[in-house]
C-alpha positions in Angstrom: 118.8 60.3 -102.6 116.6 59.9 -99.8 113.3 60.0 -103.0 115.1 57.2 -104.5 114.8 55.0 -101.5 111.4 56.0 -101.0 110.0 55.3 -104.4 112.5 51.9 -104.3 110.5 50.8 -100.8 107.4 51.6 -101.8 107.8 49.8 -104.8 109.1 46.5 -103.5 106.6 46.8 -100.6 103.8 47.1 -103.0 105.1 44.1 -105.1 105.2 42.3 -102.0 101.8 43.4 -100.8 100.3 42.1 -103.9 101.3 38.4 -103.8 100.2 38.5 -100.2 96.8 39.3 -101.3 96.7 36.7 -103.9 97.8 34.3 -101.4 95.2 35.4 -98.9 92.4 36.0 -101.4 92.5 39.7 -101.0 91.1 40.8 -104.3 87.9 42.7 -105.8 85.8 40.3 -107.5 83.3 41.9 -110.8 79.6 42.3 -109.9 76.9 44.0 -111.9 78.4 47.3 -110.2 81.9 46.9 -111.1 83.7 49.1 -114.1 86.2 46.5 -114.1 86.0 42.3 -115.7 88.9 40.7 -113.9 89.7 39.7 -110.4 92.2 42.5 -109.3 94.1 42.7 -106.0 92.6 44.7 -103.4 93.8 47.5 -101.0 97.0 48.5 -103.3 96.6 52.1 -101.7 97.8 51.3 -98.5 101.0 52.2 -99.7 99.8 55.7 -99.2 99.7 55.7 -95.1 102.9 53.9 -95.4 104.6 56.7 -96.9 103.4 59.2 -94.5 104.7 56.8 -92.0 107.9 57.0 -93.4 107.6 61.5 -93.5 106.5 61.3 -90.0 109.1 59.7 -88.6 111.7 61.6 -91.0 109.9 65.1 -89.9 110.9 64.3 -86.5 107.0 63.6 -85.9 105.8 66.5 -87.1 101.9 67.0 -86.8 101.1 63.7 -84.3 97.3 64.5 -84.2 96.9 64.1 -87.8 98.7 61.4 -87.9 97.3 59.6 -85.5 94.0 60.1 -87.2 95.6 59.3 -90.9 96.7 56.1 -89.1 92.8 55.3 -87.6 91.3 55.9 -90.9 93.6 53.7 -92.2 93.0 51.0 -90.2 89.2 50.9 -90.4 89.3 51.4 -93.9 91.9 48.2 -94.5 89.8 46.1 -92.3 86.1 47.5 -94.2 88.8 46.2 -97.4 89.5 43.0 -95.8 85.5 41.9 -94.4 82.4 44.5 -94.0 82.4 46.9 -91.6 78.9 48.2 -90.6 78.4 51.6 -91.3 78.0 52.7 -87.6 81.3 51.5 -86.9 82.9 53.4 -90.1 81.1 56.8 -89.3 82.3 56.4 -85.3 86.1 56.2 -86.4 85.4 58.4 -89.2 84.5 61.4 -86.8 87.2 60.8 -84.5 89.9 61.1 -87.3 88.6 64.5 -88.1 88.3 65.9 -84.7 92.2 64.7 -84.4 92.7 66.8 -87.6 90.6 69.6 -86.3 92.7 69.5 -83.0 96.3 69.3 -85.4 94.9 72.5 -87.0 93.1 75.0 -83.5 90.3 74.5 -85.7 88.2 73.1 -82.0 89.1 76.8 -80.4 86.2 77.8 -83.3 82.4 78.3 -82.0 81.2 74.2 -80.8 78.7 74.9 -83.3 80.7 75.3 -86.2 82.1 71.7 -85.8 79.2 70.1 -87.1 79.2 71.6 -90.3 82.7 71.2 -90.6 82.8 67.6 -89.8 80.2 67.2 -92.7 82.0 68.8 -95.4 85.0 67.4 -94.6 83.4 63.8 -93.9 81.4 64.8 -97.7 85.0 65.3 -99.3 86.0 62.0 -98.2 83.7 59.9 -98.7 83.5 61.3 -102.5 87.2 60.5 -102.9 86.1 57.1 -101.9 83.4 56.9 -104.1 84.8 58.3 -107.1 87.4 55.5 -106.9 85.8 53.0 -109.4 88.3 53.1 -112.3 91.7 52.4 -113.0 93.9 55.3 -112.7 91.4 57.5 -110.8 92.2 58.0 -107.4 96.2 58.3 -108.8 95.6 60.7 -111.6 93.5 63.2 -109.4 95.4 63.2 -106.6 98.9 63.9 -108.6 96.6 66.5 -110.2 95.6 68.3 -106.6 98.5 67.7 -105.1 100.8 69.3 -108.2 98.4 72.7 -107.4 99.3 72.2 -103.8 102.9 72.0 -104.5 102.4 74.9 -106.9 100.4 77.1 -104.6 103.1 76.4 -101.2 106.0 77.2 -103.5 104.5 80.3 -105.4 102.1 82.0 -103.3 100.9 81.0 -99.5 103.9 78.8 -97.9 101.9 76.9 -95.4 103.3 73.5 -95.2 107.1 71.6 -95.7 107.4 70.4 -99.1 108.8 67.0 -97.6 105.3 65.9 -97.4 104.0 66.9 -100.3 107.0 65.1 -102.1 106.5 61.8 -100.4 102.7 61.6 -100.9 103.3 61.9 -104.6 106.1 59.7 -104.3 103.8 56.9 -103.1 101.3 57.9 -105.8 103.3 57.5 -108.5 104.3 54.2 -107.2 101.1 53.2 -106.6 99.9 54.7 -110.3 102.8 52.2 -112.1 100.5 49.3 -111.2 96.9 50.8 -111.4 97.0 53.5 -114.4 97.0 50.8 -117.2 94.3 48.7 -118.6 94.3 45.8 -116.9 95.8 47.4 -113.2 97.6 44.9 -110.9 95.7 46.3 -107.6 93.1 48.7 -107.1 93.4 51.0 -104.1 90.9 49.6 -102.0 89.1 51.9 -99.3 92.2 52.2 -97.6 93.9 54.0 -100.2 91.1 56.6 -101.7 90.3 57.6 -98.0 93.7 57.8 -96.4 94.9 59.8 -99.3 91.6 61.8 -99.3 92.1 62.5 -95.5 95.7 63.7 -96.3 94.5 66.2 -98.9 91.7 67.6 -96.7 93.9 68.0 -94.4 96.3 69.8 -96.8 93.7 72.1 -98.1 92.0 73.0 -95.1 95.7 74.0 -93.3 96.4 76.0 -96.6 92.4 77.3 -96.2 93.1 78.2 -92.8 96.8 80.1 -93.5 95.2 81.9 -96.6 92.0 82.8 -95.1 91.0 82.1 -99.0 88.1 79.8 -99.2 88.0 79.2 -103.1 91.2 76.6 -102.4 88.6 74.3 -102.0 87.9 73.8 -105.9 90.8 72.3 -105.7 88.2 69.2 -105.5 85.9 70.7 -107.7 85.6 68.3 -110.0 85.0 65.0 -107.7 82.9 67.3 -105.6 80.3 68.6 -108.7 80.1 64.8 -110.1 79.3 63.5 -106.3 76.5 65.5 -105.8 74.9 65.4 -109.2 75.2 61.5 -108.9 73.1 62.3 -105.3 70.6 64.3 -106.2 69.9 62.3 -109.0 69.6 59.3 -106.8 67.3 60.5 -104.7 65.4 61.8 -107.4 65.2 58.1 -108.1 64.7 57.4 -104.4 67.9 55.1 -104.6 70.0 54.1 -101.3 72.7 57.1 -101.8 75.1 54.7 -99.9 74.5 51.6 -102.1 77.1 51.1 -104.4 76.0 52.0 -108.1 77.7 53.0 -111.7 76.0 57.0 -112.4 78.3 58.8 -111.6 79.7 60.4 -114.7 82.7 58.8 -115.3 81.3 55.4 -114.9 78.7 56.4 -117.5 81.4 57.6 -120.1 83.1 54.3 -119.4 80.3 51.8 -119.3 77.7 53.3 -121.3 80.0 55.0 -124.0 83.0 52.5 -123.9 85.2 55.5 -123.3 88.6 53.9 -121.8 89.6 54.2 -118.4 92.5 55.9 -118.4 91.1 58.0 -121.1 88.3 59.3 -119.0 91.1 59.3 -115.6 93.1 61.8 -118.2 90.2 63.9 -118.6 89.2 64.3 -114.9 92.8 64.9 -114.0 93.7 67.5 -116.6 90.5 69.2 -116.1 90.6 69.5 -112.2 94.3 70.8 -112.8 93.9 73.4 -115.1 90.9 74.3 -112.5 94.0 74.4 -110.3 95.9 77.0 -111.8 92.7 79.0 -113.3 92.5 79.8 -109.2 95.8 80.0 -108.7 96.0 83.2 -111.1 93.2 84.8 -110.0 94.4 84.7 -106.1 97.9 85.8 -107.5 96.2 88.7 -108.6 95.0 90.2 -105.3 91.6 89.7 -106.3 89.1 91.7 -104.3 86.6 89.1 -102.2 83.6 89.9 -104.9 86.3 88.9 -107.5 86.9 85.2 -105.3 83.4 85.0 -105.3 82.2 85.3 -108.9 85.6 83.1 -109.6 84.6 80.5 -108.0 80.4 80.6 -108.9 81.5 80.8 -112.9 83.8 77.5 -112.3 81.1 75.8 -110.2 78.2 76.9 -112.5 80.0 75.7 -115.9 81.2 72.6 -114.1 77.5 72.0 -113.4 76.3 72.4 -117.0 78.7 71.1 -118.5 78.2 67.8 -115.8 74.6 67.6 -116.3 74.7 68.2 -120.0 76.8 65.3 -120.8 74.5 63.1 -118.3 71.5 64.1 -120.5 73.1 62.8 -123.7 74.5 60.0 -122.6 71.2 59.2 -121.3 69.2 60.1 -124.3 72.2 58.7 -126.4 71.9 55.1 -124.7 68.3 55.0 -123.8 66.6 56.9 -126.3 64.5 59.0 -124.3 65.1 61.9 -121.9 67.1 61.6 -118.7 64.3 62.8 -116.3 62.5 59.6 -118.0 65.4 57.0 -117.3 65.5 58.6 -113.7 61.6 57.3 -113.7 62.1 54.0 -115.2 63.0 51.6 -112.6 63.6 49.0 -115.4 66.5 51.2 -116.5 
């Protein structure tokens, strides 16, 4: 019963949410960047903190560092939705947020110096999740997807977390996927909704990381992760402002350049990083020896790569006519 009432709130919240941001202008407007040809409603995702508002408060505040720090990266990220936000600012509150995570999870009684590269990978998976959020159906589709091996990994092997939260995160996704997985969505999610749900699922994975004492959990964002830096490399290959907004990464290229539709192309990221899902949930069922983990997870990587960087190439060549190393060259491109 208690679902029901969830999935009803969200839903009238979101409804509401999105004739308040008509009223008050609150939309994404098409540029030469955008995957998208109509003014759409902007910051739909907040719906996501919302519903971990309502699972902290049902938990009897279960977990009040992370949450604090969901609620922070929240914030910053609606008002960065609402009016810029310089980067400074965004990378200050960013880092605060995670060290409230690392504190939720004894991850700060680890070595000082292991903090750092922490903070960057988990600032990295982030930031991907935000920019990987430029067509409809994205952010919802590939969450459900990770968060569906989650659920499958708690209730099958490692039990590491309560399934309350699990439910009402996807809860608020599939609300939130009714009005943005269709062709022309009725609100994107906005930064506030690809980085508060990314923050949740790091925080997810690195608690079930941490429990396990299994690192290849974390190609459970394989597939966002491989596409995000190929897209960066390439860029600076091009010596391109990485933190400019742009259209290479591979599914804007299947969409833009090919005409591939978007929830066509959401479909295939989805389905792909979910069968990725169970592929390592398997092999860890198996007892698999740490050489096993390993060469696991460098096969998955490696034919993600190829398989990444292949299609690149003949989309390129298909589009341009020429090689990709010459359309990284040509600045006319």
């Amino acid at each position: 019963m208690k679902y029901i009432l969830l999935f009803v709130v969200l839903a009238i919240s979101l409804k509401i949410y999105i004739q308040i941001a008509k009223r008050f202008n609150i939309v994404d407007r098409p540029n030469s960047r955008s995957s998208h040809n109509k003014v759409t409603v902007r910051g739909g995702g907040i719906i996501f903190p919302i519903s971990a508002l309502c699972w902290f408060i049902y938990s009897g505040f279960q977990f009040p560092w992370f949450f604090t720090g969901l609620i922070i990266i929240s914030m910053i990220s609606y008002f960065d939705d609402l009016t810029q936000v310089s980067s400074q600012l965004r990378l200050v509150v960013h880092c605060c947020a995670l060290l409230l995570l690392f504190t939720e999870l004894e991850m700060l009684k680890m070595p000082w110096w292991s903090w750092i590269p922490l903070l960057i990978i988990s600032a990295g998976a982030i930031n991907s999740y935000n920019f990987m959020d430029g067509i409809n159906g994205i952010t919802g589709g590939y969450s459900l997807s990770v968060l569906s091996g989650i659920w499958i990994v708690n209730n099958y092997q490692v039990e590491f977390i309560s399934n309350e939260l699990i439910y009402f995160i996807l809860i608020s996704i599939v609300v939130f996927s009714y009005f943005n997985f269709r062709a022309n969505a009725k609100c994107f999610a906005g930064d506030v909704g690809s980085i508060s749900i990314a923050f949740i699922v790091v925080f997810l994975l690195a608690k079930l990381i941490i429990q396990s004492g299994n690192w290849l959990y974390i190609l459970f964002l394989s597939i966002y992760g491989v596409d995000s830096v190929l897209t960066i490399i390439h860029r600076i290959i091009q010596k391109e402002n990485i933190f400019v907004a742009h259209r290479k990464h591979l599914y804007q290229l299947l969409v833009n350049e090919l005409k591939i539709t978007h929830l066509r192309v959401t479909s295939i990221y989805s389905i792909l990083q979910f069968v990725i899902c169970l592929i390592i949930f398997f092999v860890l069922g198996r007892k698999a020896s740490s050489i096993n983990i390993l060469i696991t997870g460098g096969i998955i990587l490696c034919i993600l790569l190829f398989i990444f960087q292949l299609s690149r190439s003949l989309i390129y060549e298909k589009v341009n006519g020429q090689k990709e190393t010459n359309y990284f060259l040509d600045k006319s491109v």
